[in-house]
PDB file as gemmi writes it, atoms N, CA and C in Angstrom:
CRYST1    1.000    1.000    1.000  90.00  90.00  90.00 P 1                      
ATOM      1  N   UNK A   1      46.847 105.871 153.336  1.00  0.00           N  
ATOM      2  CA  UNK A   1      45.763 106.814 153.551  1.00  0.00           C  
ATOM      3  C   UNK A   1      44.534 106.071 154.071  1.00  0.00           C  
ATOM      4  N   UNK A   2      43.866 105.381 153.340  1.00  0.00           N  
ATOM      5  CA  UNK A   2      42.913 104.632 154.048  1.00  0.00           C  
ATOM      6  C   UNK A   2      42.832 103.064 153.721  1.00  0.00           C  
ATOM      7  N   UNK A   3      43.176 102.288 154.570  1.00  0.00           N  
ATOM      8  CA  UNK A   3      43.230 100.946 154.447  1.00  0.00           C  
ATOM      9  C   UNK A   3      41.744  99.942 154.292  1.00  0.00           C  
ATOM     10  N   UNK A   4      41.851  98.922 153.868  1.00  0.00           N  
ATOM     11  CA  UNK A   4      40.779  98.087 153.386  1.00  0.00           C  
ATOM     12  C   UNK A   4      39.494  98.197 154.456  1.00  0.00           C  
ATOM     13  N   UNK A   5      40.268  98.113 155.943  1.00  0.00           N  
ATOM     14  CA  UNK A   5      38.467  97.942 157.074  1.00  0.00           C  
ATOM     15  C   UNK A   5      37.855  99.462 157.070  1.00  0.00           C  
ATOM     16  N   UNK A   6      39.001 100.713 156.603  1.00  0.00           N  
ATOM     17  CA  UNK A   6      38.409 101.636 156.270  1.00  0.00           C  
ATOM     18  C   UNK A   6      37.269 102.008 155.840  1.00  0.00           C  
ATOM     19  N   UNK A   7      37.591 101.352 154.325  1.00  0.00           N  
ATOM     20  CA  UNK A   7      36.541 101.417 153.337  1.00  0.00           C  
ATOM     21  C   UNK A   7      35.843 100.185 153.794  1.00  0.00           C  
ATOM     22  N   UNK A   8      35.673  99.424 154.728  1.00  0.00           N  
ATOM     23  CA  UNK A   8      34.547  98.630 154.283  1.00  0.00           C  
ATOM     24  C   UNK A   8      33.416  98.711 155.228  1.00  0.00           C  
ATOM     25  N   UNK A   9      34.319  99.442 156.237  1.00  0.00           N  
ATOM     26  CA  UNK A   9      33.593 100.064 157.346  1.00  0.00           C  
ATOM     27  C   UNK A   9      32.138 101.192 156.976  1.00  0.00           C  
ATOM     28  N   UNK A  10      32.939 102.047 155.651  1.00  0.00           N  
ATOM     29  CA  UNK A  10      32.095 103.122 155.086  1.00  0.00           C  
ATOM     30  C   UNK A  10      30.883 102.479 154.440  1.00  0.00           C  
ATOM     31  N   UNK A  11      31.298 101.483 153.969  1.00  0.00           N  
ATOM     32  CA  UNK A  11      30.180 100.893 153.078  1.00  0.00           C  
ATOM     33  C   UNK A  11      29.456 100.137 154.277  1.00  0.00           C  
ATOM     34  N   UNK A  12      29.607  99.329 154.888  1.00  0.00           N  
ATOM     35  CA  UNK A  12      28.736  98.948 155.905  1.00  0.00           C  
ATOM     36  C   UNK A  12      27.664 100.338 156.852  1.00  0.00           C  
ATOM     37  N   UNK A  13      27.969 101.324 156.865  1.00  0.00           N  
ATOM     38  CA  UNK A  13      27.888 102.519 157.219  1.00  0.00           C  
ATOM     39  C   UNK A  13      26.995 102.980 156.587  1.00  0.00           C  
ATOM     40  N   UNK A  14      26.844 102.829 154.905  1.00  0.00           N  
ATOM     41  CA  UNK A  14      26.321 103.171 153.833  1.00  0.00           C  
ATOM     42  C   UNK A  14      25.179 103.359 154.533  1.00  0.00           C  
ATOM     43  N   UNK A  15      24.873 101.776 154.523  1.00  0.00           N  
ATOM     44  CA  UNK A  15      23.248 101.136 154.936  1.00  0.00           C  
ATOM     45  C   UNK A  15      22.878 101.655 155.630  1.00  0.00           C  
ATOM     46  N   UNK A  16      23.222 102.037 156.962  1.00  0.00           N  
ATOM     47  CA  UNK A  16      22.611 102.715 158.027  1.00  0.00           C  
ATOM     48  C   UNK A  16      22.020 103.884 158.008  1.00  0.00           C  
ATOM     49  N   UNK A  17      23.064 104.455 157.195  1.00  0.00           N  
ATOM     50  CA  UNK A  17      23.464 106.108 156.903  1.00  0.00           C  
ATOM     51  C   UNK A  17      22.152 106.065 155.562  1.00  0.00           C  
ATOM     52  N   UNK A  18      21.896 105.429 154.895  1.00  0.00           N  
ATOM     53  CA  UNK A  18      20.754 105.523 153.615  1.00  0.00           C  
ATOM     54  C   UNK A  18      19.621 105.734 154.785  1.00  0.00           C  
ATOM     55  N   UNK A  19      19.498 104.585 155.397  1.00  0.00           N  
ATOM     56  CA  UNK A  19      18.476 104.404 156.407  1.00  0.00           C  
ATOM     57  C   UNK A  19      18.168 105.708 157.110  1.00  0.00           C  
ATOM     58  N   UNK A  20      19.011 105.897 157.983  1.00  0.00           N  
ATOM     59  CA  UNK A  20      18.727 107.556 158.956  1.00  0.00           C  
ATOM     60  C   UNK A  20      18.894 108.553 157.945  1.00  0.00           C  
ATOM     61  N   UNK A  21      18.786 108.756 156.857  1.00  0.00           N  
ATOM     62  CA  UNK A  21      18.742 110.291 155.798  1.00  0.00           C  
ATOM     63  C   UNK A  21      17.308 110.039 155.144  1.00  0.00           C  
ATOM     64  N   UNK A  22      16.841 108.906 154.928  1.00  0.00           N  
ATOM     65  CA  UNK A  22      15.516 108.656 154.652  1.00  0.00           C  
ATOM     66  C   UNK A  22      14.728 108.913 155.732  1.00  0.00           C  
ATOM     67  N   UNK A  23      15.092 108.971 157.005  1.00  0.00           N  
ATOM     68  CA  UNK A  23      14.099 108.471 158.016  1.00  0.00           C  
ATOM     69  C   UNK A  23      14.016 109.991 158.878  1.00  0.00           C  
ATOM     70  N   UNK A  24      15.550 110.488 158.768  1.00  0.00           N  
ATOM     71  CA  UNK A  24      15.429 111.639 159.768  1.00  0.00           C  
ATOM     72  C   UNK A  24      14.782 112.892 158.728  1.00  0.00           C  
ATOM     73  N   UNK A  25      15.360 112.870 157.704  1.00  0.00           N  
ATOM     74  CA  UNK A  25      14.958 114.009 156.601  1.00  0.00           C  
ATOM     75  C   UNK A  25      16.211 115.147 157.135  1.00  0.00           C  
ATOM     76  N   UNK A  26      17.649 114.605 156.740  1.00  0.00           N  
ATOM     77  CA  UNK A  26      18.577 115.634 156.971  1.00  0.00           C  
ATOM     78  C   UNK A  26      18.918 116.482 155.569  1.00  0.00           C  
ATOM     79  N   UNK A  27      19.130 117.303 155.741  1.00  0.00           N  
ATOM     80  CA  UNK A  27      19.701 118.585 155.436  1.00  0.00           C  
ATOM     81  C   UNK A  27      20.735 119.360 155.050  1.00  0.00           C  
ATOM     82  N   UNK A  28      21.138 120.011 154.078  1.00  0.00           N  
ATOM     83  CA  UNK A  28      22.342 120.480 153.598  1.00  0.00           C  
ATOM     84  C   UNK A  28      22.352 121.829 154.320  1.00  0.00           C  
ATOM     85  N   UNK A  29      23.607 122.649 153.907  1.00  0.00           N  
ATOM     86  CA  UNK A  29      23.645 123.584 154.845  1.00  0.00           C  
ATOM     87  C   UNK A  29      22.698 124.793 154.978  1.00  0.00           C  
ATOM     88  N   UNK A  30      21.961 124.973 153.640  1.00  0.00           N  
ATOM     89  CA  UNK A  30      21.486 126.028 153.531  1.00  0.00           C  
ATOM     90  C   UNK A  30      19.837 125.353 153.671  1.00  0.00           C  
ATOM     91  N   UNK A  31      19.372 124.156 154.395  1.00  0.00           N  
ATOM     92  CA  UNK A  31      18.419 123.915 154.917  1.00  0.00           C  
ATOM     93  C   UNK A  31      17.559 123.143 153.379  1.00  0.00           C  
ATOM     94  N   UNK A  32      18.184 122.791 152.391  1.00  0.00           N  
ATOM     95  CA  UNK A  32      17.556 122.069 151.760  1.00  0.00           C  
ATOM     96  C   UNK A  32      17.602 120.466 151.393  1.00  0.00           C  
ATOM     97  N   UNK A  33      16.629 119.702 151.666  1.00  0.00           N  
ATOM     98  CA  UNK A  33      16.452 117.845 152.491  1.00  0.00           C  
ATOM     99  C   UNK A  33      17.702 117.271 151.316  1.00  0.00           C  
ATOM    100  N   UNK A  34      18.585 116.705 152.009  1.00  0.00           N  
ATOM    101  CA  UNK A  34      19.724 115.889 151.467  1.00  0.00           C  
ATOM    102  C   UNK A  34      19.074 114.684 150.943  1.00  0.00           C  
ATOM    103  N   UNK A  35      19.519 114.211 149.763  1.00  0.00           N  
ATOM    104  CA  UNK A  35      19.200 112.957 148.970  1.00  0.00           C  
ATOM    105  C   UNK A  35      20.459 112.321 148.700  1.00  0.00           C  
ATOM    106  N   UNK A  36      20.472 111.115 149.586  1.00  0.00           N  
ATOM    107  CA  UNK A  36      21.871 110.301 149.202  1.00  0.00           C  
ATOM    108  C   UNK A  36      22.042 109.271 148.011  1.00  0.00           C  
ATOM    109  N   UNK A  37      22.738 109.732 147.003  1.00  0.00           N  
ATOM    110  CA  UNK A  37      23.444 109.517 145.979  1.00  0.00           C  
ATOM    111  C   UNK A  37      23.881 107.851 146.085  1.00  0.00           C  
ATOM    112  N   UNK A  38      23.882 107.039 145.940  1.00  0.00           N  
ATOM    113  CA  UNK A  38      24.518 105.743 146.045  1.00  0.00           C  
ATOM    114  C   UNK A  38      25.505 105.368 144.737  1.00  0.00           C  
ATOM    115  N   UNK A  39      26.920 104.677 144.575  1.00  0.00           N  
ATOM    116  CA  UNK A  39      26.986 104.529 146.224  1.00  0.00           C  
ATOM    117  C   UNK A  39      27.250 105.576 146.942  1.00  0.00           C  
ATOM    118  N   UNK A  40      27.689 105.149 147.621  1.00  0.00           N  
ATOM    119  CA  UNK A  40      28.249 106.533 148.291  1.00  0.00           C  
ATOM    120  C   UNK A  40      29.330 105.837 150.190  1.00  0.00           C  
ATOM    121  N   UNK A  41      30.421 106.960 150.407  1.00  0.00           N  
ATOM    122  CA  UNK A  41      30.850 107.207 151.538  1.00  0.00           C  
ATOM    123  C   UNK A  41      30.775 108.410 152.224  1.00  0.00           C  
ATOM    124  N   UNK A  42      30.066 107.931 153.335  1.00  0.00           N  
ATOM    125  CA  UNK A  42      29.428 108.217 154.751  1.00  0.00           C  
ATOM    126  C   UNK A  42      30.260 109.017 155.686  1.00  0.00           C  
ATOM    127  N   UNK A  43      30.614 110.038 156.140  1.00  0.00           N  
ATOM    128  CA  UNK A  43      31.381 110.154 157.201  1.00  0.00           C  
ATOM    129  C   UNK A  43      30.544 111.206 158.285  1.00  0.00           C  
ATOM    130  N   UNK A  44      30.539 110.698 159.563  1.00  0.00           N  
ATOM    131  CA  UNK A  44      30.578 111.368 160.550  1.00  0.00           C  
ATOM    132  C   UNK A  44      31.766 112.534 160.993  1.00  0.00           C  
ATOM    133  N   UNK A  45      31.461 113.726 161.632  1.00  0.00           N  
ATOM    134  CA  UNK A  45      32.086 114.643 161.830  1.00  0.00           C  
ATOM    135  C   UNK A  45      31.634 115.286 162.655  1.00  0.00           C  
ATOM    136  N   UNK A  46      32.601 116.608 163.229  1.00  0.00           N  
ATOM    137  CA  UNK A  46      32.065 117.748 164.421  1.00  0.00           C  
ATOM    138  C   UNK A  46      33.545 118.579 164.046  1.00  0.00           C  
ATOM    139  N   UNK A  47      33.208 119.797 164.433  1.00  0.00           N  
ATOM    140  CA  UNK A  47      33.620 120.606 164.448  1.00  0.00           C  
ATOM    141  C   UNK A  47      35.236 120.667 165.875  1.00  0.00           C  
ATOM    142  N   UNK A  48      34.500 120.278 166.802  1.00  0.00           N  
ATOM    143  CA  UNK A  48      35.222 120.305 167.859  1.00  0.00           C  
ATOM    144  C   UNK A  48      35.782 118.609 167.990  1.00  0.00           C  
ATOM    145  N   UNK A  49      36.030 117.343 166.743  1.00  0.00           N  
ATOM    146  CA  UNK A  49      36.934 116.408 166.534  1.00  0.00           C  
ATOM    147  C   UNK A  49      38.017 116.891 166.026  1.00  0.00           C  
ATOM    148  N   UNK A  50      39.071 116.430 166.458  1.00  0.00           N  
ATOM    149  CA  UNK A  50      40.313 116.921 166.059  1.00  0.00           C  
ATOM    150  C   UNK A  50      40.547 115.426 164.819  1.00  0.00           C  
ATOM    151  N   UNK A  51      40.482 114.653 165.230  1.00  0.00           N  
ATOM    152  CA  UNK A  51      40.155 113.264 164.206  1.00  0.00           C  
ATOM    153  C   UNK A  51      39.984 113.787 162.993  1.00  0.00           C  
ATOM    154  N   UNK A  52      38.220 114.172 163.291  1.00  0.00           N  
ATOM    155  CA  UNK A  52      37.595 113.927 162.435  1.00  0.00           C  
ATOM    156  C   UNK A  52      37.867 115.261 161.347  1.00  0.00           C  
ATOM    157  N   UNK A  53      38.576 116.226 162.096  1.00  0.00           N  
ATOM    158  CA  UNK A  53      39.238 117.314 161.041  1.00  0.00           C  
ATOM    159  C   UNK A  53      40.443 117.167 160.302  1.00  0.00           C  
ATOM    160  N   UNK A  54      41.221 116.489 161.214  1.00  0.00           N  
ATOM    161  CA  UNK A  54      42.402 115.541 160.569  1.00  0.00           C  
ATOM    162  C   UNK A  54      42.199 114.837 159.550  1.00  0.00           C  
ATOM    163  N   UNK A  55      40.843 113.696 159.059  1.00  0.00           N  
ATOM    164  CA  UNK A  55      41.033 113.315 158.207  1.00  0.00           C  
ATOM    165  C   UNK A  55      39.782 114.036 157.388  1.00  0.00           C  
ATOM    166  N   UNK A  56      39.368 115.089 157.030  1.00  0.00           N  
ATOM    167  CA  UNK A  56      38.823 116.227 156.050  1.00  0.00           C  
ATOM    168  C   UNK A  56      39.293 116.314 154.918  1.00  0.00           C  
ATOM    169  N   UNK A  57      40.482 116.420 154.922  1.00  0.00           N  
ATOM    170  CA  UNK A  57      41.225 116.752 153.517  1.00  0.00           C  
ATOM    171  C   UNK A  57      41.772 115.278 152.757  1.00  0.00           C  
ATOM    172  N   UNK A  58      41.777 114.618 153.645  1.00  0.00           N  
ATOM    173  CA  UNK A  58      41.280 112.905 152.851  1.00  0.00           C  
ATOM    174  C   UNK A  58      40.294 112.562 152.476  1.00  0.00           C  
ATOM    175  N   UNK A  59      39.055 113.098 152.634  1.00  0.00           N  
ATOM    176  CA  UNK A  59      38.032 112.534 152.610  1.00  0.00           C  
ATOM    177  C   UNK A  59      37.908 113.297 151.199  1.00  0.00           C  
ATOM    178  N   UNK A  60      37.948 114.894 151.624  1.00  0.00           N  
ATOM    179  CA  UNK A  60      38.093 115.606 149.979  1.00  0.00           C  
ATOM    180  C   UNK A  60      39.120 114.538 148.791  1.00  0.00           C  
ATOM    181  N   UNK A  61      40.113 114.267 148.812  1.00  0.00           N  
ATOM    182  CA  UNK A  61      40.922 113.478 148.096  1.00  0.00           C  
ATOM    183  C   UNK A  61      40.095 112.795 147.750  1.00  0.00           C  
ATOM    184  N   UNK A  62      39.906 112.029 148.366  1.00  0.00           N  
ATOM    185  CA  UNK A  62      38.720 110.456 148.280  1.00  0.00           C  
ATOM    186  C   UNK A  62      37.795 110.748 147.115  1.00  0.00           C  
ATOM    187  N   UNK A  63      37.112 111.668 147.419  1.00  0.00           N  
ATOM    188  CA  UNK A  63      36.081 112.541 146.786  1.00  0.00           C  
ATOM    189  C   UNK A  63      36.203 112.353 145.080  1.00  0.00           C  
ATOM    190  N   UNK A  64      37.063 113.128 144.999  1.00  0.00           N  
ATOM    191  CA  UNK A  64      38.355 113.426 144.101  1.00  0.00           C  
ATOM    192  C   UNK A  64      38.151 112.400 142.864  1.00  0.00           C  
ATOM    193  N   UNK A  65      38.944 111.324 143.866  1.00  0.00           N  
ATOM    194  CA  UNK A  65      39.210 110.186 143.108  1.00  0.00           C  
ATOM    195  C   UNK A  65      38.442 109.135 142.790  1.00  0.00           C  
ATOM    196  N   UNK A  66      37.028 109.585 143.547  1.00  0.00           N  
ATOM    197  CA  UNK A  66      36.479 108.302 142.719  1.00  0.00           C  
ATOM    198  C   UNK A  66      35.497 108.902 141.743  1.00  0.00           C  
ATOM    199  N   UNK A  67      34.997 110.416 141.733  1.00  0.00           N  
ATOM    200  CA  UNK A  67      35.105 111.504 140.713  1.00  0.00           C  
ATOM    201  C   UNK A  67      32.943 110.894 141.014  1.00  0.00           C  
ATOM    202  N   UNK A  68      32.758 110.463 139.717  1.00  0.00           N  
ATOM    203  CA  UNK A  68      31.250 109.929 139.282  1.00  0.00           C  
ATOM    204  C   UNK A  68      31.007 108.259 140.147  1.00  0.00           C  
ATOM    205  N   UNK A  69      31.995 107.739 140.132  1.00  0.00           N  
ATOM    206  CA  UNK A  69      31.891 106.406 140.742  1.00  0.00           C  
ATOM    207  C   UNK A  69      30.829 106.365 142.150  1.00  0.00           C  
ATOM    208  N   UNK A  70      31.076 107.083 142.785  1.00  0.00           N  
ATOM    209  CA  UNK A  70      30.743 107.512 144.581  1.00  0.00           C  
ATOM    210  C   UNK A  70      30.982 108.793 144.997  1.00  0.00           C  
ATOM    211  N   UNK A  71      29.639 108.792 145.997  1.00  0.00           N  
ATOM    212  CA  UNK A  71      29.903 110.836 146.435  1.00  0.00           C  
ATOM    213  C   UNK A  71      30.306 110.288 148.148  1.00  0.00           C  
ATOM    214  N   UNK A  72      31.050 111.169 148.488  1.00  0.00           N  
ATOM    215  CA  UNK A  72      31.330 111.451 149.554  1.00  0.00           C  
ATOM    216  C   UNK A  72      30.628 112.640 150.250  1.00  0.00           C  
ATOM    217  N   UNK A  73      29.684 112.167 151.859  1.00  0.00           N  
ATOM    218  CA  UNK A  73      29.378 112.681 151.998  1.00  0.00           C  
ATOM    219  C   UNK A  73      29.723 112.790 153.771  1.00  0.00           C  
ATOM    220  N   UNK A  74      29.681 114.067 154.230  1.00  0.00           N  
ATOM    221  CA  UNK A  74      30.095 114.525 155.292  1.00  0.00           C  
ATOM    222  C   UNK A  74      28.589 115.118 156.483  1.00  0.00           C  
ATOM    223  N   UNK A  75      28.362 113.875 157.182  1.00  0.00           N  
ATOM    224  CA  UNK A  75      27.247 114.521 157.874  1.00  0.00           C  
ATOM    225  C   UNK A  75      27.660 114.917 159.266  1.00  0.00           C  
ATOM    226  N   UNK A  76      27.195 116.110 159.532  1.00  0.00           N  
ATOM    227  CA  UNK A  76      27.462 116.782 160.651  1.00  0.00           C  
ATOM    228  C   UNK A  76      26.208 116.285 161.878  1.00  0.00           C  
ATOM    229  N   UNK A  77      26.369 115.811 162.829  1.00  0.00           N  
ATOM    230  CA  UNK A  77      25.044 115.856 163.749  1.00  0.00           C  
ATOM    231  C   UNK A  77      25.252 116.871 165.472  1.00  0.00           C  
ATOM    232  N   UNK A  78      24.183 117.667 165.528  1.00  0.00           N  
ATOM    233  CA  UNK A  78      24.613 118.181 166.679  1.00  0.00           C  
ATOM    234  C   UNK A  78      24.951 119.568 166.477  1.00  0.00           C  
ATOM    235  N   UNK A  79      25.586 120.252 165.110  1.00  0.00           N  
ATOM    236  CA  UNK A  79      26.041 121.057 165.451  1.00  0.00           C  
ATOM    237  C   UNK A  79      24.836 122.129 163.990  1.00  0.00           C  
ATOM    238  N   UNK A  80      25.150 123.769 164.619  1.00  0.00           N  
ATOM    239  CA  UNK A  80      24.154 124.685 163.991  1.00  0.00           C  
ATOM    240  C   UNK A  80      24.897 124.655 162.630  1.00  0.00           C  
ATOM    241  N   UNK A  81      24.364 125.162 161.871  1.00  0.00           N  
ATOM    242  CA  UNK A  81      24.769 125.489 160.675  1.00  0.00           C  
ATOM    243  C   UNK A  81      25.784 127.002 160.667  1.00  0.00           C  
ATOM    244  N   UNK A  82      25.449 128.087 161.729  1.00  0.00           N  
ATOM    245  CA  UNK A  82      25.843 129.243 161.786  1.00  0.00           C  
ATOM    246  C   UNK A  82      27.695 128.520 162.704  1.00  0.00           C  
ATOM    247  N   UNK A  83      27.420 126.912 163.131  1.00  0.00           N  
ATOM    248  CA  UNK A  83      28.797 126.611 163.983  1.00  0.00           C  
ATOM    249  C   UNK A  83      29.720 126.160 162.941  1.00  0.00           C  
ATOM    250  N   UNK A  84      28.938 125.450 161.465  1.00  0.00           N  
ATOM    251  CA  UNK A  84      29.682 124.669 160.837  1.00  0.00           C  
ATOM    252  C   UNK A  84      30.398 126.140 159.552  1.00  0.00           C  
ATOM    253  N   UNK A  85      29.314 126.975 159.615  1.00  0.00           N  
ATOM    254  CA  UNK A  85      30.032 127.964 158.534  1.00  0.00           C  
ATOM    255  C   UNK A  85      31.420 128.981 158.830  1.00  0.00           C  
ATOM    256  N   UNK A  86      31.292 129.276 160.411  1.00  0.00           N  
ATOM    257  CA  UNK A  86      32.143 129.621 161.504  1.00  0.00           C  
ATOM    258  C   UNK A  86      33.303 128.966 161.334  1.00  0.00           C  
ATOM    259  N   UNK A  87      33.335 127.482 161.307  1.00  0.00           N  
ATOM    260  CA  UNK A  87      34.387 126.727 161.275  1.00  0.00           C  
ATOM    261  C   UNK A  87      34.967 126.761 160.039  1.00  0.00           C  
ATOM    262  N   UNK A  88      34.055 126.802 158.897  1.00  0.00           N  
ATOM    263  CA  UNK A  88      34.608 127.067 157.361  1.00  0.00           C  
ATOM    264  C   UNK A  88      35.305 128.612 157.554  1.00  0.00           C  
ATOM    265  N   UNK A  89      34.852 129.161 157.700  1.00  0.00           N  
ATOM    266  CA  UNK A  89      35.797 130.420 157.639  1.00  0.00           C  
ATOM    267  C   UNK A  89      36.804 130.782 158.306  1.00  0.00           C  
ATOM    268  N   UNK A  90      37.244 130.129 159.423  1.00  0.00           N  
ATOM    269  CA  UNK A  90      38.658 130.189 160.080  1.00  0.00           C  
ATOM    270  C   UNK A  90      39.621 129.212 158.833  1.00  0.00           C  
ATOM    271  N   UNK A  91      39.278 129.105 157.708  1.00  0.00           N  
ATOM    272  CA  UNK A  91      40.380 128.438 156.781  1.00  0.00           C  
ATOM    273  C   UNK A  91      40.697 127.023 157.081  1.00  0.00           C  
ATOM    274  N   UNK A  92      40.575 126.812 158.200  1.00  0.00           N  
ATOM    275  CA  UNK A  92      40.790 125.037 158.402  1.00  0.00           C  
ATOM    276  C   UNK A  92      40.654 124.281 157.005  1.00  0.00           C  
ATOM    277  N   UNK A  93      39.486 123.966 156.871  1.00  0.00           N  
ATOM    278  CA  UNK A  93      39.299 123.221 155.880  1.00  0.00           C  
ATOM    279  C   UNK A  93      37.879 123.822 155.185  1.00  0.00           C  
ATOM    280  N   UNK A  94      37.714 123.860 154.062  1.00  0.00           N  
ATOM    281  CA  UNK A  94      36.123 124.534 153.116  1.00  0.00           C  
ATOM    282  C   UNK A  94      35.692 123.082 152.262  1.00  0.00           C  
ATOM    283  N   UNK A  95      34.581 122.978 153.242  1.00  0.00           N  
ATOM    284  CA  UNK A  95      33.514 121.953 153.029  1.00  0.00           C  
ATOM    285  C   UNK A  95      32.940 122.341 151.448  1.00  0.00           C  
ATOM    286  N   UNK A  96      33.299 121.351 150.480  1.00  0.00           N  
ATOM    287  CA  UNK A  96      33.060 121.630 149.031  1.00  0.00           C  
ATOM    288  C   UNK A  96      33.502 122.104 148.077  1.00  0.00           C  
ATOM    289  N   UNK A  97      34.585 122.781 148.543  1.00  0.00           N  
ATOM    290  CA  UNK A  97      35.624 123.321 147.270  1.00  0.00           C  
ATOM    291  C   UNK A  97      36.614 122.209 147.054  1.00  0.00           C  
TER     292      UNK A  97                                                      
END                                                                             
């Protein structure tokens, strides 16, 4: 499922990703300022990645399993909120359950 440069990739990622959520002032879906949890894993996403929808339901797993240890978090850039709820409701995959 996910191999070692995986994860170390995420954590190198961390840093950046702490950095631009402090700096940009991003946002959860319903428009209230996201505060990243440390540690934590980072993932980039879009709606229109086939990748990055492919591995969704790993990332939920992930989630899962490291329970209180680390939050997994899924930042969207680029796309509306009315595109990402759209995409939740065709059943693909539901961001948070």
């Amino acid at each position: 499922m996910f191999n070692r440069r995986t994860i170390l990739l995420a954590y190198v990622l961390l840093f950046s990703a702490q950095n631009a959520m402090s700096m940009e002032g991003l946002t959860t879906l319903d428009d209230r300022p996201a505060v990243l949890e440390t540690p934590a894993i980072v993932n980039f996403w879009a709606t229109w990645c086939a990748p990055c929808i492919k591995e969704l339901p790993d990332l939920e797993t992930l989630g899962k399993k490291l329970g209180a240890e680390a939050t997994v978090y899924l930042v969207n850039f680029g796309e509306s909120t009315q595109t990402i709820e759209a995409f939740q409701e065709k059943g693909v995959w539901k961001i948070g359950v």
